[in-house]
C-alpha positions in Angstrom: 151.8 146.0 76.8 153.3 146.3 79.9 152.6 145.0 83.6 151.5 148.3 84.7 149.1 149.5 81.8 148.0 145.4 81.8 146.7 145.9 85.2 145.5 149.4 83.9 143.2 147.9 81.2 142.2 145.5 83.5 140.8 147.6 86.3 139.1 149.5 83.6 137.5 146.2 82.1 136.0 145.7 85.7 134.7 148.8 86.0 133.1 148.5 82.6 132.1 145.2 83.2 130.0 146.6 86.5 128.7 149.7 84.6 125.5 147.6 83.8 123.6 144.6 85.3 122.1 143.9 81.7 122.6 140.0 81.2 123.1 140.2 77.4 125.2 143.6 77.5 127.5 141.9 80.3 128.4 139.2 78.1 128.8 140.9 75.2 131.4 143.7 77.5 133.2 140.8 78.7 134.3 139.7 75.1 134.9 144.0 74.0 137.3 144.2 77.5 138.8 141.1 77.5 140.3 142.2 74.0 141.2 145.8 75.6 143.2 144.2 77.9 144.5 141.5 75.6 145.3 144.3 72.7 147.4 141.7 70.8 145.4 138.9 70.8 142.8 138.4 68.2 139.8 136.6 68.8 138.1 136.1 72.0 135.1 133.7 72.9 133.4 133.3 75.7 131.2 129.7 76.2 129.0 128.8 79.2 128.0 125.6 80.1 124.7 124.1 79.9 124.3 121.4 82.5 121.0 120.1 80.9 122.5 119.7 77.2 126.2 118.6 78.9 127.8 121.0 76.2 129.7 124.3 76.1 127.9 126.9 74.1 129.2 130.0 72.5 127.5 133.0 73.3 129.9 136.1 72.6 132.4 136.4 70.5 134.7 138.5 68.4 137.0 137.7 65.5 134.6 134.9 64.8 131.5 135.0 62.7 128.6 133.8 65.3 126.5 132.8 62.9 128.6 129.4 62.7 130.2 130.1 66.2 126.8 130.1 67.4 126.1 126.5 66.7 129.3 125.0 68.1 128.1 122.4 71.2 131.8 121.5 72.4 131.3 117.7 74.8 133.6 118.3 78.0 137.1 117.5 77.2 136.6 118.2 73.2 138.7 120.7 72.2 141.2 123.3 74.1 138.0 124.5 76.0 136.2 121.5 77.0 139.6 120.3 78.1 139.8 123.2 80.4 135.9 123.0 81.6 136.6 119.2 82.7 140.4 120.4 84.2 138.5 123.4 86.1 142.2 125.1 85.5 143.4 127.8 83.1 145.4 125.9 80.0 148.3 127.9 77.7 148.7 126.2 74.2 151.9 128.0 73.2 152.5 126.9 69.6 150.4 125.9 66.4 151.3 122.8 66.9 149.7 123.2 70.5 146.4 124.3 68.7 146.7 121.9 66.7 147.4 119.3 69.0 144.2 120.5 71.4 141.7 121.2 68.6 142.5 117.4 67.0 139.7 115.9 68.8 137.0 118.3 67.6 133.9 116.4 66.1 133.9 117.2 62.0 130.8 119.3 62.4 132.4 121.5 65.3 135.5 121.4 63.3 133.5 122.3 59.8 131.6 125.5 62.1 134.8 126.7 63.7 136.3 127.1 60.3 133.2 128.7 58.5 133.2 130.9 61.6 136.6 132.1 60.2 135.5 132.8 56.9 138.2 132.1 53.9 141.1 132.1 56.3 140.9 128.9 57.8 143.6 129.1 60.2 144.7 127.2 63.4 145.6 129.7 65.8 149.4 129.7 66.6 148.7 130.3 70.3 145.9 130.2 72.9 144.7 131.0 76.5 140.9 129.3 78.1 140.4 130.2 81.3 137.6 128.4 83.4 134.6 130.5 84.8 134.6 129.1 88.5 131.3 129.5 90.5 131.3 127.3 93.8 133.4 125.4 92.9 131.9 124.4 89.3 132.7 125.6 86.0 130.1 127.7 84.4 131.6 128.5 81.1 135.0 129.4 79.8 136.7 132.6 78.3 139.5 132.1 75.5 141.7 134.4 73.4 143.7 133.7 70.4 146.2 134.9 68.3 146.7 134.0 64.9 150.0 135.6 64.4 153.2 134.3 64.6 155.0 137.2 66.4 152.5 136.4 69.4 153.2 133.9 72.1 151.1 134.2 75.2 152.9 133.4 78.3 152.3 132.7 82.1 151.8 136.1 82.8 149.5 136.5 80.5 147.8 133.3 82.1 147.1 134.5 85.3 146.2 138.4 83.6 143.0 136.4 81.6 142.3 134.1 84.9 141.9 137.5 87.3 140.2 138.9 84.6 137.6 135.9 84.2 137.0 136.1 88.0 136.0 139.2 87.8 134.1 138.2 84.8 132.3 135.5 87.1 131.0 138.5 89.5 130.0 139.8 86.7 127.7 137.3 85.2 126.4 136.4 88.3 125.1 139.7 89.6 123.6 140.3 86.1 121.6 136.8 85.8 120.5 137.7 89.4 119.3 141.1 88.3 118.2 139.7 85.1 116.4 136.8 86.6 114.5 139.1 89.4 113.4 141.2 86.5 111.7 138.2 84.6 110.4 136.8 87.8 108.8 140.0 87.9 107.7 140.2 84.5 106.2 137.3 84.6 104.1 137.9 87.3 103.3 141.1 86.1 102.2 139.9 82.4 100.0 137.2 83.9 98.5 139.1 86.3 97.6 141.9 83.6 96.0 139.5 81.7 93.7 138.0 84.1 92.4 141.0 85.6 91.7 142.5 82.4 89.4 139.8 81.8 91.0 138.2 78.7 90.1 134.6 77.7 92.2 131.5 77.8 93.2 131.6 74.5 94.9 135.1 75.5 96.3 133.6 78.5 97.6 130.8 76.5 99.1 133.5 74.3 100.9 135.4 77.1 102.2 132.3 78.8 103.9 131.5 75.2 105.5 134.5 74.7 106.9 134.3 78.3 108.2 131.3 78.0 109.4 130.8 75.0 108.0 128.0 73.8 104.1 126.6 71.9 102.1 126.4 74.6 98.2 124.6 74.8 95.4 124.1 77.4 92.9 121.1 77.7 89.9 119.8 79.5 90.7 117.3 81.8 89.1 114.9 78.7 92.1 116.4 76.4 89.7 118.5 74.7 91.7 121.0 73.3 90.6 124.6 74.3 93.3 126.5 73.3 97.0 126.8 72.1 99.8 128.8 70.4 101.3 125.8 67.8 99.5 123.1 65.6 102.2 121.3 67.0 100.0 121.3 70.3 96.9 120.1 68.3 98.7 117.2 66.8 100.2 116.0 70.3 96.6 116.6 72.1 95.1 114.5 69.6 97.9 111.4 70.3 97.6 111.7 73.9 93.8 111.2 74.1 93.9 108.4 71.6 96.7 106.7 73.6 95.1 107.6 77.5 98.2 107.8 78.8 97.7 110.9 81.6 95.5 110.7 84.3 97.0 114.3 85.7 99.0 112.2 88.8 101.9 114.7 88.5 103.8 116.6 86.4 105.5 114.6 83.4 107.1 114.8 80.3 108.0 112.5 77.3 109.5 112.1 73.7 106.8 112.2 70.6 107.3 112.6 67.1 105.6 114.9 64.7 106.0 115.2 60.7 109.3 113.5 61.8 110.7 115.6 64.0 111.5 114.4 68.0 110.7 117.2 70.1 109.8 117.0 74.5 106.4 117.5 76.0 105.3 118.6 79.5 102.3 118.2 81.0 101.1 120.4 83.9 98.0 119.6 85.6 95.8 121.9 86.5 93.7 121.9 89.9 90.3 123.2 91.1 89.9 122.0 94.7 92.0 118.9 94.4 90.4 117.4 91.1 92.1 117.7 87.8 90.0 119.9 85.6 92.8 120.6 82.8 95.7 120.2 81.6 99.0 122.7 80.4 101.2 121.1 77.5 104.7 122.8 76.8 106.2 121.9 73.9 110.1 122.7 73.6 112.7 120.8 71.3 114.5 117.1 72.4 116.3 117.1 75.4 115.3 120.9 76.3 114.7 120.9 80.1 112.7 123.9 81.3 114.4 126.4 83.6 113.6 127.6 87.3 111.6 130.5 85.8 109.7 128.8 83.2 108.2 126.8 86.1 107.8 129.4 87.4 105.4 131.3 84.9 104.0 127.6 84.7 103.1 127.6 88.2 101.7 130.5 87.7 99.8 130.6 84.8 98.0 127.2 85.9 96.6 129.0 89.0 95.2 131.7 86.1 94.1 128.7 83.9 91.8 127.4 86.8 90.1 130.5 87.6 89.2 130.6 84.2 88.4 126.4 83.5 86.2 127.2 86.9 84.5 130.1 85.2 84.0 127.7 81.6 82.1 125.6 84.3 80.2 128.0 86.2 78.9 128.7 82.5 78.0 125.1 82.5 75.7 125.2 85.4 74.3 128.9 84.5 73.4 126.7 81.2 71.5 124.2 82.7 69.5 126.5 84.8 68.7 128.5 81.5 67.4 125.4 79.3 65.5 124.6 82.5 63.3 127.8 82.3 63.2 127.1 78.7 61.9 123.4 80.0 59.1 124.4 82.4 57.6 126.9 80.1 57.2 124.3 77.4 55.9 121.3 80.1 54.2 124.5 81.4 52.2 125.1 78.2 53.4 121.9 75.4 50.8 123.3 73.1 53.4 126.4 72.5 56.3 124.4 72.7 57.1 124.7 69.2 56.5 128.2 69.4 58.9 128.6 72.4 61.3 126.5 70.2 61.2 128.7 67.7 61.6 132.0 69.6 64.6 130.4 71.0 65.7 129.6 67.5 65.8 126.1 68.4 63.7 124.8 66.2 64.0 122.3 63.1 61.2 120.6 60.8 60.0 117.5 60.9 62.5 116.8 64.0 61.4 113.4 66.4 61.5 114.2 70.4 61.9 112.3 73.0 63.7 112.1 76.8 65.9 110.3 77.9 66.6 110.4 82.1 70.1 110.0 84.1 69.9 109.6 87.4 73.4 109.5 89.1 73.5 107.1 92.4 73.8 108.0 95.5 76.3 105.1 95.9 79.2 107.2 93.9 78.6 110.8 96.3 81.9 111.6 97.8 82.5 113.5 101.5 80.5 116.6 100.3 77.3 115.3 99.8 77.5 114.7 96.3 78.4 118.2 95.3 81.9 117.2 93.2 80.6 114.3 91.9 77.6 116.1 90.2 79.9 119.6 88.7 81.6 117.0 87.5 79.1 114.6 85.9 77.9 118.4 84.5 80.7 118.9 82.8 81.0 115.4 81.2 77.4 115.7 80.1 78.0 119.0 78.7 81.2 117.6 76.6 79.0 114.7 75.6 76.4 116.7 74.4 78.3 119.1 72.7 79.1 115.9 70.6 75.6 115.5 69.7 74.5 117.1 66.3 71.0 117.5 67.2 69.1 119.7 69.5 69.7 119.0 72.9 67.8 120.9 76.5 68.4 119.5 79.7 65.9 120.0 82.3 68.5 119.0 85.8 66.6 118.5 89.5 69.4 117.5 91.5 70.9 114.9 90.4 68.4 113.3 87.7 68.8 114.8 84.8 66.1 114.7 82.1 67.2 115.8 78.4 65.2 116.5 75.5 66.7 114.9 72.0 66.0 115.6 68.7 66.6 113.7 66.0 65.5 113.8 62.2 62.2 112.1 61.3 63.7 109.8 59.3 66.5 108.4 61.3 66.2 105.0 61.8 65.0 104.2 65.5 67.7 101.2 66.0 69.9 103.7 64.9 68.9 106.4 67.3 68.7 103.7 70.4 72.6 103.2 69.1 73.5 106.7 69.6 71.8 106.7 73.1 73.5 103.7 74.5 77.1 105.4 73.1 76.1 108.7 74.6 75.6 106.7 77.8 78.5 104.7 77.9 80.7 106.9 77.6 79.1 108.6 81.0 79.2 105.3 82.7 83.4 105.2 82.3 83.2 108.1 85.4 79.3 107.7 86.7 77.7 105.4 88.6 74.1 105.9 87.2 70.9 104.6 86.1 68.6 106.1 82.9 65.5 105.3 81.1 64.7 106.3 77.5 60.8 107.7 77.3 58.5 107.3 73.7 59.1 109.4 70.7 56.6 112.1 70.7 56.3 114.6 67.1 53.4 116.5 68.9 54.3 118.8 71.9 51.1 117.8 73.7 52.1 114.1 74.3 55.9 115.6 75.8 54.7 114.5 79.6 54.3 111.3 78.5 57.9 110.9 77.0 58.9 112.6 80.1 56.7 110.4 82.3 57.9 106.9 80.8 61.7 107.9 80.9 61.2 108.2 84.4 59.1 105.3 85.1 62.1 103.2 83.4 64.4 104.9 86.3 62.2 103.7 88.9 62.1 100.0 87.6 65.7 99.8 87.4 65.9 101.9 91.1 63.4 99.0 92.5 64.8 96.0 91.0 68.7 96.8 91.8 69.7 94.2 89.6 73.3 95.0 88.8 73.1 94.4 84.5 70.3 96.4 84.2 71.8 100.8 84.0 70.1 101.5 80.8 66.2 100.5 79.9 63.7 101.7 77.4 60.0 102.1 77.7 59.3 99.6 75.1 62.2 97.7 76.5 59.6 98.1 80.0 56.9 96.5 78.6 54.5 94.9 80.5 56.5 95.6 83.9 55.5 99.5 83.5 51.6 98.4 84.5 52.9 96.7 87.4 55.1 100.2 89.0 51.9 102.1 90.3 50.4 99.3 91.6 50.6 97.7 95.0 52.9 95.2 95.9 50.6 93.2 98.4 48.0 93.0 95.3 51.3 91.7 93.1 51.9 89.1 95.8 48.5 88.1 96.1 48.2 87.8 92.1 51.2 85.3 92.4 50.2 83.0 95.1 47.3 82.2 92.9 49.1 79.7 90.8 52.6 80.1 90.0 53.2 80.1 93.4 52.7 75.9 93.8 55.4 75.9 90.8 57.7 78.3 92.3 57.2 76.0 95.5 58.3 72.8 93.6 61.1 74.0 91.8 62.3 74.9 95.3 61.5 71.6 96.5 62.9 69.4 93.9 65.8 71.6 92.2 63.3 72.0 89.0 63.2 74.4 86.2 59.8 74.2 85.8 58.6 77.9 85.9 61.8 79.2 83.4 60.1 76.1 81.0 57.0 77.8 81.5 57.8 81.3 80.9 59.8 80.2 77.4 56.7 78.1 76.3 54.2 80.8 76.5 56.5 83.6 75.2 57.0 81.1 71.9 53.4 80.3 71.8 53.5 77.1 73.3 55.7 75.2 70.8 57.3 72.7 72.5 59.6 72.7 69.3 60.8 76.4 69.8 60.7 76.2 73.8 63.4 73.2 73.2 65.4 74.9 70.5 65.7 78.1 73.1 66.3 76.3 75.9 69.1 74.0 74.0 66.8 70.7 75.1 65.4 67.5 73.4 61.2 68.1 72.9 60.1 65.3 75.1 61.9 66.7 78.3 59.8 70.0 77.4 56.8 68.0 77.0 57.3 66.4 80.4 58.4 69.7 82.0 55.1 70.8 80.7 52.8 67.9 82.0 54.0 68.0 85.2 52.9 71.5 85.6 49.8 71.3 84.4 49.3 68.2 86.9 50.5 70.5 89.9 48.1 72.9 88.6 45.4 70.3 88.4 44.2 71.6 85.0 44.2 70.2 81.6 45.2 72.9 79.0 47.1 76.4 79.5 44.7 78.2 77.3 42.7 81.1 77.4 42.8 83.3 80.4 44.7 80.9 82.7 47.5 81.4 79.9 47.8 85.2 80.5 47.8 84.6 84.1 50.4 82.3 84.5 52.0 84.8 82.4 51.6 87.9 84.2 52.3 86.1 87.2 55.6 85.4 85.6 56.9 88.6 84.7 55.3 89.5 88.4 57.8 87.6 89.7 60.3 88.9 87.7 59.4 92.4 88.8 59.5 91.5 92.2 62.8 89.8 92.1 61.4 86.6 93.9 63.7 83.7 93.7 63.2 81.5 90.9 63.0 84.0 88.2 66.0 86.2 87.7 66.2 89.4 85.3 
């Protein structure tokens, strides 16, 4: 071809090449035209860069089966065109031996591709141009031609002809992958916003967002509770990440795992509702895959869509609470028809065991808005906890003490049930700062405002002794100390200064143990043997301990009444947190 219909061909190729701002169909024209112009050459390729990966991938080509050429990743410098992506310059290989000469250092799996890529002929080409694709100075990809015949020897002409030509190819590419990526910007926005305002759940949401992008996509609790997703790949990695505990939503992050064997990379997205984490978006793509400008972008978006609808999940929450309230105060209202209001409500099992147990958060853990966080988010803990719970479950909230109604099977065995309890409320204390009393097991509906009644008496202990050990207390736990709540303290005090007083005052005085002595000999029945045992001392120092007091006292024997009083007096004490005694 001559200079003249060369420079023809080539102004035709442009205009082609500008005819449509189609990403795919630009790329694809680049690889027709460039052959057009090029009418003797053979083959044509055209690779492009990726930064992330660090390797030249075909993405057009003719004269070459894609289906292998497809999966060539050429390193820079490997091969005639990662030789010219590192160079930046055009390169002419002249000769077979040329070819040869630049395709030597090809790795055997490139090397076995390009030749499948060929089919039966596998041939060396006997002469070759790669020009770079220059953007800003970087190269973005590059364009090569080939011939495989003998009778063709591209020159310096030809040289500059495929370097104007991949220029122009540049403009190209970069107007269409500006068009392109305006379009999926907004796509994207469009898709998500379609999907929100027709109400769709988070599952669809999830759906959309995977499609989008590309890639499995799943959506958590801020707990890691899975609440939807697009992959079981998502399931297995949510399930890994909560045993391990490794997020606390900080920022953005991403990391290697492994599943059935396979490596692939994970990002995590947190997502906000007025500054606190209340879920989390996992993106799943394959090992060293970084996500692009508009995946983050979708991403961005989609979490702002994820915590309208995680906020709604939790308004549910609260709506929840205020319905098993009414269902509360019509059976406290009228317990004689609670199992019939049980029943309506389709709540009801046979032969079930009640009872209450109270959590009162403190006041100590409310942040700047008066507590208002703090509890939506002890709501939705609770909620989560008890949606762990087999058994029936109503929660009866005024403010921030909560009061909730378990069932459990008749014949569970109580130590077993108290087990469960103090799980259910550790797991709360991890976050909460609270305080909670377990009332007595009631089978009849007329004795519920008892249950009710001790769970919150056990509360009010723990509130008025603010010992630090003490978060979780039962009514039989209470014991004795529940007679001593509604009574008044100056008749307390007055019932201790009768006698244990003069012990209490001597024990100060003279660095004596005599009133702990005391308390483990009457709760063992006054055996000096047992007393010593428990206290991990020999029986005559008990004996002497116990002589002494009854010489303070001035009495003989502790028998009888005087026993019990020096008793109650003791767990008076106790109650009152007077020095001495501690709980």
């Amino acid at each position: 071809m001559n200079t003249e219909k060369q420079l023809m061909s080539l102004i035709n190729a442009t205009k082609a090449l500008t005819s449509t701002r189609d990403l795919n169909e630009v790329l694809h024209l680049i690889i027709e035209e460039v052959l057009c112009v090029f009418d003797w050459a053979d083959a044509s390729v055209l690779f492009l860069f990726d930064p992330q990966k660090d390797f030249l991938k075909a993405i057009s080509a003719i004269g070459f089966n894609m289906e292998y050429m497809g999966k060539v990743a050429l390193r820079p410098n490997e091969g005639m065109s990662g030789k010219t992506l590192v160079l930046k310059e055009p390169l002419l290989f002249t000769s077979g031996t040329d070819t040869y000469k630049g395709m030597s250092d090809l790795s055997p799996g490139n090397m076995d591709l390009y030749q499948k890529s060929l089919g039966k002929d596998h041939r060396i080409p006997t002469s070759t141009i790669c020009a770079p694709l220059i953007t800003e100075g970087k190269c973005t990809g590059v364009l090569t031609i080939d011939s495989f015949s003998e009778n063709v020897r591209f020159n310096q002409e030809n040289l500059m002809l495929l370097q104007t030509f991949a220029t122009q190819a540049v403009i190209a590419i970069e107007n269409a992958t500006l068009l392109s990526r305006n379009e999926r910007s907004n796509h994207i926005h469009r898709e998500l916003t379609k999907v929100y305002m027709s109400n769709q759940d988070i599952a669809e949401i999830t759906k959309t967002l995977s499609e989008l992008i590309n890639k499995p996509v799943g959506v958590s609790n801020e707990y890691f509770d899975l609440l939807a997703c697009t992959d079981q790949k998502i399931e297995d990695i949510s399930h890994s990440i909560k045993d391990e505990g490794m997020w606390n939503g900080d920022r953005p992050l991403n990391r290697d795992v492994y599943i059935d064997g396979e490596e692939y990379q994970v990002y995590f997205f947190p997502i906000m509702t007025e500054k606190e984490l209340s879920g989390v978006l996992l993106v799943v793509a394959e090992k060293d895959e970084v996500l692009d400008s508009l995946d983050i972008f979708a991403i961005e978006q989609a979490t702002t869509v994820f915590a309208l609808e995680i906020q709604s999940l939790n308004q549910n929450i609260s709506n929840k609470f205020s319905y098993q309230r009414s269902i509360m105060n019509d059976i406290l209202k009228n317990p004689d028809n609670g199992i019939a209001i049980l029943k309506k409500m389709n709540l009801y099992r046979e032969n079930d065991v009640y009872v209450f147990i109270t959590v009162e958060l403190l006041s100590d853990s409310f942040d700047y808005d008066g507590g208002l966080g703090m509890k939506q988010n002890f709501s939705r803990q609770l909620q989560r906890n008890l949606n762990l719970f087999p058994n029936l479950t109503l929660v009866y909230e005024d403010g921030y003490r909560y009061s909730i109604l378990f069932a459990c099977r008749e014949k569970t065995v109580e130590a077993d049930f108290h087990k469960i309890l103090c799980e259910f409320l550790s797991s709360l204390e991890e976050r909460f700062q609270l305080r909670a009393g377990v009332g007595r097991s009631f089978i009849d509906f007329s004795e519920i405002h008892y249950s009710l009644q001790d769970s919150f008496v056990c509360v009010e202990y723990i509130k008025q002794v603010d010992h630090p050990g003490v978060k979780f207390l039962t009514y039989k736990e209470l014991g004795v100390y529940r007679l001593f709540l509604s009574m008044d303290q100056k008749e307390l005090e007055s019932f201790l200064k009768m006698d244990l007083e003069k012990i209490l005052k001597y024990d100060n005085q003279h660095n004596t143990e005599l009133a702990t002595t005391l308390e483990c000999y009457l709760a063992n029945s006054q055996s000096t043997r047992k007393t010593a045992e428990k206290m991990f001392l020999h029986e005559n120092t008990v004996k002497y301990r116990i002589n002494r007091i009854k010489t303070i006292l001035g009495i003989k024997d502790l028998v009888g009444e005087l026993g019990l009083e020096l008793y109650l007096a003791l767990k008076i004490n106790k109650y009152l947190n007077k020095p001495g005694l501690s709980l």
